[in-house]
N, C-alpha and C positions, 0 to 999 in steps of 0.2 A: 571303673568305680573307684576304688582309692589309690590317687594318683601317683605322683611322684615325691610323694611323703618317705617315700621306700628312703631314698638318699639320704634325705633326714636322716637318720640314726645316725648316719654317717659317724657315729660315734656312739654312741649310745642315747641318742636323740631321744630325746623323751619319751620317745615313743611315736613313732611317727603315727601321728591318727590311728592307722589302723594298720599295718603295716604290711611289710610284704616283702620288698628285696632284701640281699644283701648288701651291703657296705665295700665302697671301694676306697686306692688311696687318697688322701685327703689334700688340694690343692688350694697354694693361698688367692684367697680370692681375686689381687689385682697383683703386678709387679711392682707399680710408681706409685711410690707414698702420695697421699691426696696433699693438696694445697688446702689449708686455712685461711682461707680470705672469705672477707664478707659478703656473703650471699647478697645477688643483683637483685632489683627490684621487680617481685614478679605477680601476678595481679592481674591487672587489666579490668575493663570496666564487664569482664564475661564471670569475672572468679564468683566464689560462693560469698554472699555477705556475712554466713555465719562462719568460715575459715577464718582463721589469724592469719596474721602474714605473718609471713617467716621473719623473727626476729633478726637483730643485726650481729650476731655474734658475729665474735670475733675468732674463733678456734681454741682461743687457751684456756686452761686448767683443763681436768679432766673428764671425760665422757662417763658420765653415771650411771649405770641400769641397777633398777632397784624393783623387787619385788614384795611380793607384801610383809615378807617375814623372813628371818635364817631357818634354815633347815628345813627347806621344801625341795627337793630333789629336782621336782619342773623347773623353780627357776633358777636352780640351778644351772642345768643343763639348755637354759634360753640362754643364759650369759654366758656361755661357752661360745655358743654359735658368734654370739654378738661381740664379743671379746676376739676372739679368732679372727671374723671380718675385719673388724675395727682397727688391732693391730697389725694385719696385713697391709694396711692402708698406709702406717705411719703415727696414727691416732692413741693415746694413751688411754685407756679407761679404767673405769673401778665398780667396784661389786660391793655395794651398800644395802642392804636392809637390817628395819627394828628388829629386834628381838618378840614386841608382840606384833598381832596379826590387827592393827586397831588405825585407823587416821590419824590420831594424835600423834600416833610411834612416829609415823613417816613425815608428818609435817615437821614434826620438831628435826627430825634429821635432815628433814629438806632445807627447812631453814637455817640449818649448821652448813649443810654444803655451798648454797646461793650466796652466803656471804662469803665463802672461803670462791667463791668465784669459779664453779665448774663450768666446761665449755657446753653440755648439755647434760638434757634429762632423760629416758628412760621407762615408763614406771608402770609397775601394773598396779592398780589402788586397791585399797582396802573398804570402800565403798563408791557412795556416787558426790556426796558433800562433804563439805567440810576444807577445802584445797582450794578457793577461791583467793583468799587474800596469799595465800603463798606462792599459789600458780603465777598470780597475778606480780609480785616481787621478779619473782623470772623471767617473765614478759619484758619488765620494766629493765630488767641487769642483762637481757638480750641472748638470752638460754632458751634454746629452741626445746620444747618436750614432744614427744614421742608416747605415745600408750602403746601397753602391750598387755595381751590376755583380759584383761579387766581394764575399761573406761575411763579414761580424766573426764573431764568436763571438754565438751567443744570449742567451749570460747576462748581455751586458753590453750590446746594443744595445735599443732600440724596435721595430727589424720590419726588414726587408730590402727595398730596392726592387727588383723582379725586371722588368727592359726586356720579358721571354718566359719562358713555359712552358720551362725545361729540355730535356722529351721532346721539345717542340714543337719547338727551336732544331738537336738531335740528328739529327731524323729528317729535317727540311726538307733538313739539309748531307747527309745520306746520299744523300736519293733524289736531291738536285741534280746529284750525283756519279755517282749512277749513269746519269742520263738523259744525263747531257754524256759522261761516257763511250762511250755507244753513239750518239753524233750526237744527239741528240736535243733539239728546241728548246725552250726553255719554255713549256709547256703550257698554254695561254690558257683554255680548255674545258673541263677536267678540273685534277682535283687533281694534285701530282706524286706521291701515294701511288697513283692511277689508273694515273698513265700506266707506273711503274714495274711495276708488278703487271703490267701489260698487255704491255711491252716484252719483260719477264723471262718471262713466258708461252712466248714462242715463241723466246726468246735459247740456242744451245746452243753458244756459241764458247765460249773458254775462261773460267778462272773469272776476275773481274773484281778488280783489287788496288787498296786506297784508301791513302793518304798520308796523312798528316796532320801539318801544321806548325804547331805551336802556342807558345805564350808558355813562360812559366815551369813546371816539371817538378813545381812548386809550388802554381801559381795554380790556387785554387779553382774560380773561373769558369769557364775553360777544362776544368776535369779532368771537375766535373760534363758540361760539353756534349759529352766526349769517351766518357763512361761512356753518356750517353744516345745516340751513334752505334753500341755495343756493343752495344747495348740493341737498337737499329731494326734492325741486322745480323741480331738473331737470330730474323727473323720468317723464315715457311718459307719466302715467296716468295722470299728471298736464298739459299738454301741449292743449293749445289751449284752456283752463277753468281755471288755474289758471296764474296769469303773474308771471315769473320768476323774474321780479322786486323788489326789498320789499323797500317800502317807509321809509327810515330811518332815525328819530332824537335820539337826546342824550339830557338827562336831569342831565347829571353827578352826578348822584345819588344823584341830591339836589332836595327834594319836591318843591319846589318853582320853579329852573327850568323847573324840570320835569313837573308841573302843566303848565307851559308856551308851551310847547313843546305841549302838549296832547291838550289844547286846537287850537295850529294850523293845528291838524288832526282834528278836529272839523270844523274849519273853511274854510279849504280847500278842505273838503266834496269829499278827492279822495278816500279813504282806506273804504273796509268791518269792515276789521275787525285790531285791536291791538294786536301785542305780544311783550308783557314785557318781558325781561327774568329778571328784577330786580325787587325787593321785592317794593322798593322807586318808581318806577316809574309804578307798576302796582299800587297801591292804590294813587297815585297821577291821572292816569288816570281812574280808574274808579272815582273818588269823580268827575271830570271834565265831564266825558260820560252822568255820572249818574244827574249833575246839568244842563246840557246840553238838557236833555232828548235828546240825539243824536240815531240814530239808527245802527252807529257806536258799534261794539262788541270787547269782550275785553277778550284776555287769558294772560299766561305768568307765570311767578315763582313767589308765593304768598304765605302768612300767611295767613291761615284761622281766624286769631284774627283779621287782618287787612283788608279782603276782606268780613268779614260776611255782609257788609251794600250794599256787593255790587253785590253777590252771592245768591244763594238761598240755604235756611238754612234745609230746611226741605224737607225729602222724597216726599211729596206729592205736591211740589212748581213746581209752573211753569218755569222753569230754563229760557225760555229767556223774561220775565219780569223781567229779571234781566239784568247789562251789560255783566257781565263774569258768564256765567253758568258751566263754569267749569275752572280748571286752574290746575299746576302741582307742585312740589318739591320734597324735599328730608329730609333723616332724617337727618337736619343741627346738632343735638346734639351729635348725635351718628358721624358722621363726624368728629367734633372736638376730640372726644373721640378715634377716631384710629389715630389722629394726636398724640395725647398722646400716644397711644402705640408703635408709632413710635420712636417717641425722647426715651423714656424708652429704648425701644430695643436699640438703637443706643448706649446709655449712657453704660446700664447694659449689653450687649452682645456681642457689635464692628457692631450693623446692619449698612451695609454703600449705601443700598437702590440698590444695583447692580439687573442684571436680574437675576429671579430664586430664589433670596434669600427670607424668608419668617423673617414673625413676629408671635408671639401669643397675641391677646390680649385677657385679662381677661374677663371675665362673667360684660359685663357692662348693667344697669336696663334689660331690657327686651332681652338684645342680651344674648347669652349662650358665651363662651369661642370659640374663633374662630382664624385659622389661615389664615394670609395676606400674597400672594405671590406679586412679584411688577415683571414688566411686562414692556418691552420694548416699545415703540409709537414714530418714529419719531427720534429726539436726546437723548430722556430722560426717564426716568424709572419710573413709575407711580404705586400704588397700588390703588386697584377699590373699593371704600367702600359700594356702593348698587348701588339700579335703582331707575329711577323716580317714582312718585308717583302721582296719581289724584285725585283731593278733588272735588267733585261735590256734588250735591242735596243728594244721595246717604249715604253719610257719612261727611259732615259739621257740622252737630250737636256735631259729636263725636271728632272734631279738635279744635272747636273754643276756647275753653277753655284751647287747653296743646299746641298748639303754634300761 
Protein backbone atom coordinates (compact mmCIF):
# COMPACT_ATOMS: atom_id res chain seq x y z
CA UNK A 1 0.00 0.00 0.00
CA UNK A 2 2.28 3.13 0.37
CA UNK A 3 5.08 2.66 -1.67
CA UNK A 4 8.37 3.68 -1.91
CA UNK A 5 7.41 7.24 -0.91
CA UNK A 6 9.44 5.98 2.34
CA UNK A 7 12.81 7.25 0.49
CA UNK A 8 11.23 10.40 -0.16
CA UNK A 9 11.97 11.91 3.16
CA UNK A 10 15.22 11.22 2.41
CA UNK A 11 15.41 14.40 4.03
CA UNK A 12 12.80 15.60 5.45
CA UNK A 13 10.56 15.00 2.33
CA UNK A 14 7.62 16.64 2.71
CA UNK A 15 6.24 14.01 3.85
CA UNK A 16 6.34 11.27 2.06
CA UNK A 17 2.48 10.62 1.25
CA UNK A 18 2.09 8.66 3.97
CA UNK A 19 5.11 7.40 5.12
CA UNK A 20 6.98 4.66 6.45
CA UNK A 21 10.72 3.89 6.29
CA UNK A 22 13.60 5.38 7.43
CA UNK A 23 16.15 7.55 5.51
CA UNK A 24 19.34 6.44 4.27
CA UNK A 25 22.73 8.24 2.82
CA UNK A 26 21.94 10.48 0.18
CA UNK A 27 23.55 9.80 -3.25
CA UNK A 28 24.06 12.40 -6.09
CA UNK A 29 21.83 11.45 -8.68
CA UNK A 30 24.19 10.96 -11.78
CA UNK A 31 28.24 11.33 -12.02
CA UNK A 32 28.58 13.18 -15.65
CA UNK A 33 27.14 16.69 -15.77
CA UNK A 34 24.28 16.58 -18.53
CA UNK A 35 25.02 18.22 -21.86
CA UNK A 36 22.81 21.33 -22.92
CA UNK A 37 22.12 20.80 -26.32
CA UNK A 38 18.98 21.23 -28.11
CA UNK A 39 16.53 18.74 -27.75
CA UNK A 40 16.13 16.36 -31.21
CA UNK A 41 12.90 16.30 -32.91
CA UNK A 42 10.46 14.11 -31.22
CA UNK A 43 6.93 13.52 -32.21
CA UNK A 44 6.12 11.38 -34.90
CA UNK A 45 2.81 11.18 -36.55
CA UNK A 46 1.55 8.61 -33.11
CA UNK A 47 2.39 11.67 -30.49
CA UNK A 48 -0.64 13.29 -28.67
CA UNK A 49 -2.10 16.39 -30.87
CA UNK A 50 -2.79 18.08 -27.54
CA UNK A 51 1.19 17.74 -26.29
CA UNK A 52 3.47 20.71 -27.16
CA UNK A 53 6.64 19.74 -28.38
CA UNK A 54 9.31 20.19 -26.68
CA UNK A 55 10.61 23.63 -27.21
CA UNK A 56 14.08 24.38 -28.65
CA UNK A 57 15.92 25.45 -25.77
CA UNK A 58 19.05 25.89 -25.65
CA UNK A 59 20.37 25.10 -21.91
CA UNK A 60 21.28 28.61 -20.72
CA UNK A 61 20.28 30.94 -17.99
CA UNK A 62 18.84 29.16 -15.16
CA UNK A 63 16.44 26.32 -14.31
CA UNK A 64 13.39 27.93 -12.41
CA UNK A 65 11.03 26.00 -9.90
CA UNK A 66 8.48 28.09 -8.64
CA UNK A 67 5.59 27.50 -6.38
CA UNK A 68 2.75 29.32 -5.64
CA UNK A 69 4.01 31.56 -2.75
CA UNK A 70 7.26 32.00 -0.22
CA UNK A 71 6.74 30.32 2.87
CA UNK A 72 5.16 27.03 2.06
CA UNK A 73 7.31 24.44 3.70
CA UNK A 74 5.90 21.82 0.60
CA UNK A 75 7.49 23.73 -1.72
CA UNK A 76 9.95 24.23 -0.23
CA UNK A 77 11.02 20.95 0.39
CA UNK A 78 10.00 19.86 -3.70
CA UNK A 79 12.87 22.32 -4.73
CA UNK A 80 15.21 20.70 -2.60
CA UNK A 81 14.62 17.49 -4.36
CA UNK A 82 14.83 19.36 -7.70
CA UNK A 83 17.71 21.54 -6.88
CA UNK A 84 19.66 18.58 -5.57
CA UNK A 85 18.91 16.39 -8.91
CA UNK A 86 19.54 19.38 -11.12
CA UNK A 87 22.85 20.47 -9.68
CA UNK A 88 24.05 16.94 -9.50
CA UNK A 89 23.74 17.04 -13.28
CA UNK A 90 25.73 20.23 -13.84
CA UNK A 91 22.60 22.38 -14.13
CA UNK A 92 22.16 25.72 -12.27
CA UNK A 93 18.75 26.51 -10.86
CA UNK A 94 16.79 28.97 -8.71
CA UNK A 95 13.94 29.17 -6.29
CA UNK A 96 11.53 32.05 -7.24
CA UNK A 97 8.13 32.55 -5.99
CA UNK A 98 5.53 35.72 -5.15
CA UNK A 99 5.04 36.67 -2.02
CA UNK A 100 1.20 36.36 -2.69
CA UNK A 101 -0.60 33.19 -3.36
CA UNK A 102 -2.62 34.84 -6.63
CA UNK A 103 -1.80 34.47 -10.82
CA UNK A 104 -1.06 37.91 -11.18
CA UNK A 105 1.99 37.47 -8.42
CA UNK A 106 3.42 34.73 -10.61
CA UNK A 107 2.82 36.11 -14.11
CA UNK A 108 4.46 39.22 -13.30
CA UNK A 109 7.47 37.25 -12.04
CA UNK A 110 7.22 34.96 -14.87
CA UNK A 111 7.37 37.70 -17.12
CA UNK A 112 10.66 39.29 -15.29
CA UNK A 113 12.30 35.89 -15.60
CA UNK A 114 11.36 34.96 -19.54
CA UNK A 115 12.96 38.07 -20.54
CA UNK A 116 16.05 37.86 -18.18
CA UNK A 117 16.17 34.39 -20.44
CA UNK A 118 15.89 31.35 -17.94
CA UNK A 119 16.63 27.99 -19.44
CA UNK A 120 13.31 26.51 -18.12
CA UNK A 121 10.23 26.43 -16.00
CA UNK A 122 9.00 24.63 -13.15
CA UNK A 123 5.59 25.79 -11.70
CA UNK A 124 3.00 24.73 -9.53
CA UNK A 125 0.08 27.58 -10.42
CA UNK A 126 -2.02 29.39 -8.39
CA UNK A 127 -5.20 28.47 -10.38
CA UNK A 128 -6.23 27.00 -13.83
CA UNK A 129 -6.26 30.80 -16.12
CA UNK A 130 -4.85 33.37 -16.51
CA UNK A 131 -1.01 32.04 -17.88
CA UNK A 132 -1.91 31.87 -21.43
CA UNK A 133 -0.27 34.83 -22.98
CA UNK A 134 2.86 34.33 -20.76
CA UNK A 135 3.10 30.63 -21.06
CA UNK A 136 2.67 31.28 -24.54
CA UNK A 137 5.97 34.00 -24.47
CA UNK A 138 8.04 30.79 -23.23
CA UNK A 139 6.92 28.61 -25.79
CA UNK A 140 7.90 31.36 -28.17
CA UNK A 141 11.71 32.22 -26.21
CA UNK A 142 11.95 28.10 -26.27
CA UNK A 143 11.68 27.45 -22.21
CA UNK A 144 10.33 24.04 -21.81
CA UNK A 145 7.66 24.13 -18.66
CA UNK A 146 7.07 21.50 -16.41
CA UNK A 147 3.96 21.51 -13.77
CA UNK A 148 4.15 20.43 -10.56
CA UNK A 149 1.57 19.65 -7.64
CA UNK A 150 -1.08 22.05 -9.29
CA UNK A 151 -1.74 22.20 -13.25
CA UNK A 152 -0.48 24.70 -16.13
CA UNK A 153 -2.69 24.51 -18.98
CA UNK A 154 -1.92 21.48 -21.54
CA UNK A 155 -1.21 23.52 -24.33
CA UNK A 156 1.65 25.06 -23.32
CA UNK A 157 3.29 22.70 -20.83
CA UNK A 158 5.47 18.95 -21.53
CA UNK A 159 3.39 16.77 -18.91
CA UNK A 160 2.39 17.38 -15.46
CA UNK A 161 4.17 15.90 -12.50
CA UNK A 162 1.42 14.11 -10.52
CA UNK A 163 3.11 13.30 -6.50
CA UNK A 164 -0.64 10.59 -6.53
CA UNK A 165 -3.45 9.39 -8.33
CA UNK A 166 -6.23 12.07 -7.83
CA UNK A 167 -9.10 9.33 -6.88
CA UNK A 168 -6.37 7.84 -4.96
CA UNK A 169 -5.38 11.13 -2.76
CA UNK A 170 -9.64 11.70 -2.46
CA UNK A 171 -10.61 8.68 -1.19
CA UNK A 172 -7.59 7.84 1.25
CA UNK A 173 -8.78 11.57 3.03
CA UNK A 174 -12.40 10.30 3.06
CA UNK A 175 -12.07 6.93 4.57
CA UNK A 176 -9.24 8.45 6.95
CA UNK A 177 -11.94 10.64 8.03
CA UNK A 178 -14.26 8.40 8.46
CA UNK A 179 -12.34 5.80 10.59
CA UNK A 180 -10.93 8.64 13.05
CA UNK A 181 -14.24 9.71 13.24
CA UNK A 182 -15.74 6.54 14.77
CA UNK A 183 -12.35 5.94 17.02
CA UNK A 184 -11.00 3.98 14.88
CA UNK A 185 -7.11 3.37 14.54
CA UNK A 186 -5.17 3.04 11.55
CA UNK A 187 -5.60 -0.08 10.01
CA UNK A 188 -2.30 -1.90 9.94
CA UNK A 189 -4.03 -5.40 8.47
CA UNK A 190 -6.37 -4.28 6.03
CA UNK A 191 -6.87 -1.57 3.63
CA UNK A 192 -8.67 1.61 5.09
CA UNK A 193 -11.32 0.95 2.10
CA UNK A 194 -11.74 -2.49 4.30
CA UNK A 195 -11.90 -1.35 7.31
CA UNK A 196 -14.52 1.43 6.33
CA UNK A 197 -16.95 -0.75 4.57
CA UNK A 198 -16.54 -2.96 7.67
CA UNK A 199 -17.04 -0.25 10.32
CA UNK A 200 -19.97 1.41 8.30
CA UNK A 201 -21.52 -2.19 8.16
CA UNK A 202 -22.73 -2.23 11.53
CA UNK A 203 -22.53 1.98 12.24
CA UNK A 204 -26.23 3.25 12.74
CA UNK A 205 -25.69 6.43 14.84
CA UNK A 206 -26.19 9.41 13.20
CA UNK A 207 -25.18 10.54 9.79
CA UNK A 208 -21.54 11.47 9.84
CA UNK A 209 -20.44 15.42 8.60
CA UNK A 210 -16.89 16.07 6.90
CA UNK A 211 -15.22 19.58 6.93
CA UNK A 212 -13.00 20.57 4.70
CA UNK A 213 -10.23 23.30 4.85
CA UNK A 214 -8.64 23.89 1.97
CA UNK A 215 -6.22 26.45 0.05
CA UNK A 216 -7.41 28.70 -2.50
CA UNK A 217 -11.31 28.67 -3.87
CA UNK A 218 -9.11 28.61 -7.02
CA UNK A 219 -6.30 26.10 -6.81
CA UNK A 220 -6.60 23.44 -8.99
CA UNK A 221 -4.76 20.87 -6.95
CA UNK A 222 -6.94 21.07 -4.20
CA UNK A 223 -10.42 21.43 -6.03
CA UNK A 224 -9.47 18.21 -8.21
CA UNK A 225 -8.74 16.12 -4.61
CA UNK A 226 -11.80 17.78 -3.28
CA UNK A 227 -13.99 16.65 -6.48
CA UNK A 228 -12.48 13.19 -6.01
CA UNK A 229 -13.79 13.01 -1.97
CA UNK A 230 -17.25 13.76 -3.78
CA UNK A 231 -16.47 11.24 -5.88
CA UNK A 232 -15.61 8.47 -2.85
CA UNK A 233 -18.67 9.91 -0.88
CA UNK A 234 -20.94 8.61 -3.43
CA UNK A 235 -20.18 4.93 -3.14
CA UNK A 236 -23.25 2.93 -1.31
CA UNK A 237 -21.27 2.03 1.55
CA UNK A 238 -21.52 5.88 2.63
CA UNK A 239 -24.93 6.37 2.06
CA UNK A 240 -27.41 7.10 4.64
CA UNK A 241 -24.03 7.17 7.50
CA UNK A 242 -21.93 9.56 5.90
CA UNK A 243 -23.45 12.98 4.18
CA UNK A 244 -22.30 13.41 0.84
CA UNK A 245 -22.04 17.07 1.71
CA UNK A 246 -18.43 18.23 2.70
CA UNK A 247 -18.58 21.41 4.68
CA UNK A 248 -16.08 23.65 2.76
CA UNK A 249 -13.69 26.87 3.71
CA UNK A 250 -10.54 28.11 2.29
CA UNK A 251 -7.81 29.60 4.16
CA UNK A 252 -5.68 30.54 1.08
CA UNK A 253 -2.84 28.93 2.27
CA UNK A 254 -2.30 31.87 4.68
CA UNK A 255 -2.05 30.69 8.43
CA UNK A 256 -3.79 33.36 9.78
CA UNK A 257 -6.67 32.92 7.47
CA UNK A 258 -6.57 29.48 7.74
CA UNK A 259 -6.59 29.82 11.67
CA UNK A 260 -9.87 32.11 11.07
CA UNK A 261 -11.53 29.64 9.05
CA UNK A 262 -10.71 26.52 11.39
CA UNK A 263 -11.97 28.30 14.17
CA UNK A 264 -15.46 28.77 12.45
CA UNK A 265 -15.65 24.90 12.34
CA UNK A 266 -15.09 25.15 15.94
CA UNK A 267 -17.77 27.57 16.33
CA UNK A 268 -20.37 26.21 14.23
CA UNK A 269 -19.99 22.76 16.10
CA UNK A 270 -21.50 21.12 12.53
CA UNK A 271 -18.43 18.96 11.10
CA UNK A 272 -16.94 15.42 12.90
CA UNK A 273 -14.26 15.60 11.54
CA UNK A 274 -11.45 18.13 9.24
CA UNK A 275 -9.69 17.27 6.08
CA UNK A 276 -6.84 19.54 5.04
CA UNK A 277 -5.39 18.52 1.98
CA UNK A 278 -2.88 21.64 2.63
CA UNK A 279 0.20 21.33 4.70
CA UNK A 280 -0.74 25.54 5.92
CA UNK A 281 -4.11 24.86 6.85
CA UNK A 282 -3.77 21.31 8.57
CA UNK A 283 -1.29 22.75 11.41
CA UNK A 284 -3.29 25.86 11.35
CA UNK A 285 -6.18 23.70 12.27
CA UNK A 286 -4.91 21.55 14.60
CA UNK A 287 -3.03 24.33 16.88
CA UNK A 288 -7.02 25.82 16.82
CA UNK A 289 -8.73 22.05 17.66
CA UNK A 290 -6.12 21.51 19.78
CA UNK A 291 -6.48 25.21 21.83
CA UNK A 292 -9.91 24.61 21.43
CA UNK A 293 -10.02 21.35 23.13
CA UNK A 294 -12.79 20.93 20.49
CA UNK A 295 -13.79 17.18 19.92
CA UNK A 296 -13.81 18.08 16.33
CA UNK A 297 -11.00 15.52 14.44
CA UNK A 298 -8.62 16.33 12.22
CA UNK A 299 -6.84 14.50 9.01
CA UNK A 300 -5.32 15.87 5.75
CA UNK A 301 -1.84 16.36 3.99
CA UNK A 302 0.89 17.07 6.72
CA UNK A 303 4.61 17.27 7.91
CA UNK A 304 5.20 15.30 10.56
CA UNK A 305 7.81 18.26 11.74
CA UNK A 306 4.75 20.32 11.79
CA UNK A 307 1.84 18.06 13.15
CA UNK A 308 4.11 16.34 15.98
CA UNK A 309 2.21 18.57 18.78
CA UNK A 310 -0.74 17.59 17.35
CA UNK A 311 -0.39 13.83 16.60
CA UNK A 312 0.81 11.17 18.55
CA UNK A 313 4.41 10.50 18.49
CA UNK A 314 4.87 7.26 19.81
CA UNK A 315 3.75 3.60 19.21
CA UNK A 316 2.39 3.17 22.45
CA UNK A 317 0.03 6.72 22.49
CA UNK A 318 -3.25 7.02 22.52
CA UNK A 319 -3.94 8.19 19.01
CA UNK A 320 -7.21 9.97 19.70
CA UNK A 321 -6.00 12.15 22.73
CA UNK A 322 -4.69 13.65 20.10
CA UNK A 323 -6.69 15.99 17.24
CA UNK A 324 -5.18 14.11 14.07
CA UNK A 325 -4.32 10.59 14.84
CA UNK A 326 -3.24 10.09 11.75
CA UNK A 327 -2.87 11.93 8.46
CA UNK A 328 -1.21 11.27 4.90
CA UNK A 329 1.55 12.59 1.93
CA UNK A 330 3.87 12.07 -0.29
CA UNK A 331 7.56 12.00 -0.83
CA UNK A 332 7.48 16.04 -1.82
CA UNK A 333 11.59 15.71 -2.36
CA UNK A 334 11.73 13.05 -4.32
CA UNK A 335 8.75 14.77 -6.46
CA UNK A 336 10.62 17.69 -7.21
CA UNK A 337 13.48 15.34 -8.10
CA UNK A 338 11.63 13.81 -11.23
CA UNK A 339 10.53 17.28 -12.13
CA UNK A 340 14.31 17.53 -12.69
CA UNK A 341 14.46 14.68 -14.56
CA UNK A 342 12.16 15.81 -16.67
CA UNK A 343 13.24 19.27 -17.75
CA UNK A 344 16.96 17.19 -18.25
CA UNK A 345 15.27 14.77 -20.51
CA UNK A 346 13.55 17.40 -22.36
CA UNK A 347 16.75 19.61 -22.71
CA UNK A 348 19.34 16.59 -23.26
CA UNK A 349 17.03 14.22 -25.32
CA UNK A 350 13.98 16.28 -27.23
CA UNK A 351 11.33 14.51 -24.19
CA UNK A 352 8.33 16.61 -25.33
CA UNK A 353 6.02 14.73 -22.45
CA UNK A 354 3.67 12.98 -25.34
CA UNK A 355 1.71 9.45 -24.44
CA UNK A 356 3.95 6.58 -24.22
CA UNK A 357 7.03 8.39 -24.08
CA UNK A 358 9.40 7.63 -21.04
CA UNK A 359 12.36 9.29 -19.09
CA UNK A 360 15.21 7.72 -16.88
CA UNK A 361 15.90 9.18 -13.94
CA UNK A 362 19.13 8.74 -12.17
CA UNK A 363 19.78 6.83 -8.73
CA UNK A 364 18.33 9.73 -6.61
CA UNK A 365 19.13 9.19 -2.33
CA UNK A 366 17.15 6.24 -1.48
CA UNK A 367 15.37 5.75 -5.05
CA UNK A 368 17.53 3.24 -7.42
CA UNK A 369 17.66 4.58 -11.30
CA UNK A 370 14.13 4.37 -12.52
CA UNK A 371 12.19 4.81 -15.74
CA UNK A 372 8.91 7.35 -16.12
CA UNK A 373 6.39 6.69 -18.64
CA UNK A 374 3.68 9.75 -18.97
CA UNK A 375 0.29 8.63 -19.56
CA UNK A 376 -2.60 10.23 -20.97
CA UNK A 377 -5.72 11.65 -18.18
CA UNK A 378 -8.42 13.86 -19.63
CA UNK A 379 -6.62 16.75 -22.14
CA UNK A 380 -3.06 16.11 -20.84
CA UNK A 381 -0.34 13.90 -20.27
CA UNK A 382 0.89 13.37 -16.86
CA UNK A 383 3.78 11.07 -15.43
CA UNK A 384 2.86 9.43 -11.86
CA UNK A 385 5.81 9.81 -9.45
CA UNK A 386 4.42 7.37 -6.30
CA UNK A 387 1.41 6.82 -3.83
CA UNK A 388 0.26 8.31 -0.70
CA UNK A 389 1.72 7.73 2.40
CA UNK A 390 0.46 7.50 6.15
CA UNK A 391 2.12 8.75 9.23
CA UNK A 392 0.28 7.68 12.38
CA UNK A 393 1.33 6.55 15.88
CA UNK A 394 3.02 3.81 14.15
CA UNK A 395 5.93 5.37 12.63
CA UNK A 396 6.01 9.39 13.62
CA UNK A 397 8.97 9.06 15.51
CA UNK A 398 10.77 8.00 12.41
CA UNK A 399 9.30 11.32 10.17
CA UNK A 400 9.48 14.03 12.67
CA UNK A 401 13.00 14.88 12.18
CA UNK A 402 13.57 14.29 8.02
CA UNK A 403 10.34 16.34 6.99
Amino acid sequence: MMKKILALMLSVSMIAGLAACGSKETEAPAEEPAQTEAPAETGGDDAEAEAPAAPAANGSGKHVFMFKSTGNKFGDLMYEGYSEYMSALGYETEYKSPAETTVAAQVQMLDELITQGVASIVISTNGDTGYDEIFQKAKDAGIPIVSIDSEASVDYRLAHINQAEVQDIGSYLVQAAVLITLGVDYPEDKTMEEAVAEQLGSYSGDEIVLGVLSAGIDTPVQNSWIAAMETELAKDMYKGKVSPELDKKYGNDDPVESTTQANAFVAEAKVDCIISPTTVGIAAAGQVLKGANSDIKLTGLGLPSEMQSFMPNKADDDAFASVCPYMMLWDVIHLGAVAGAAIDAAITNGWAGTDGETFTMAAFRDYAEEDYSVYTQGDGTFVLAGTPYIFYKGNMAEWIDKL
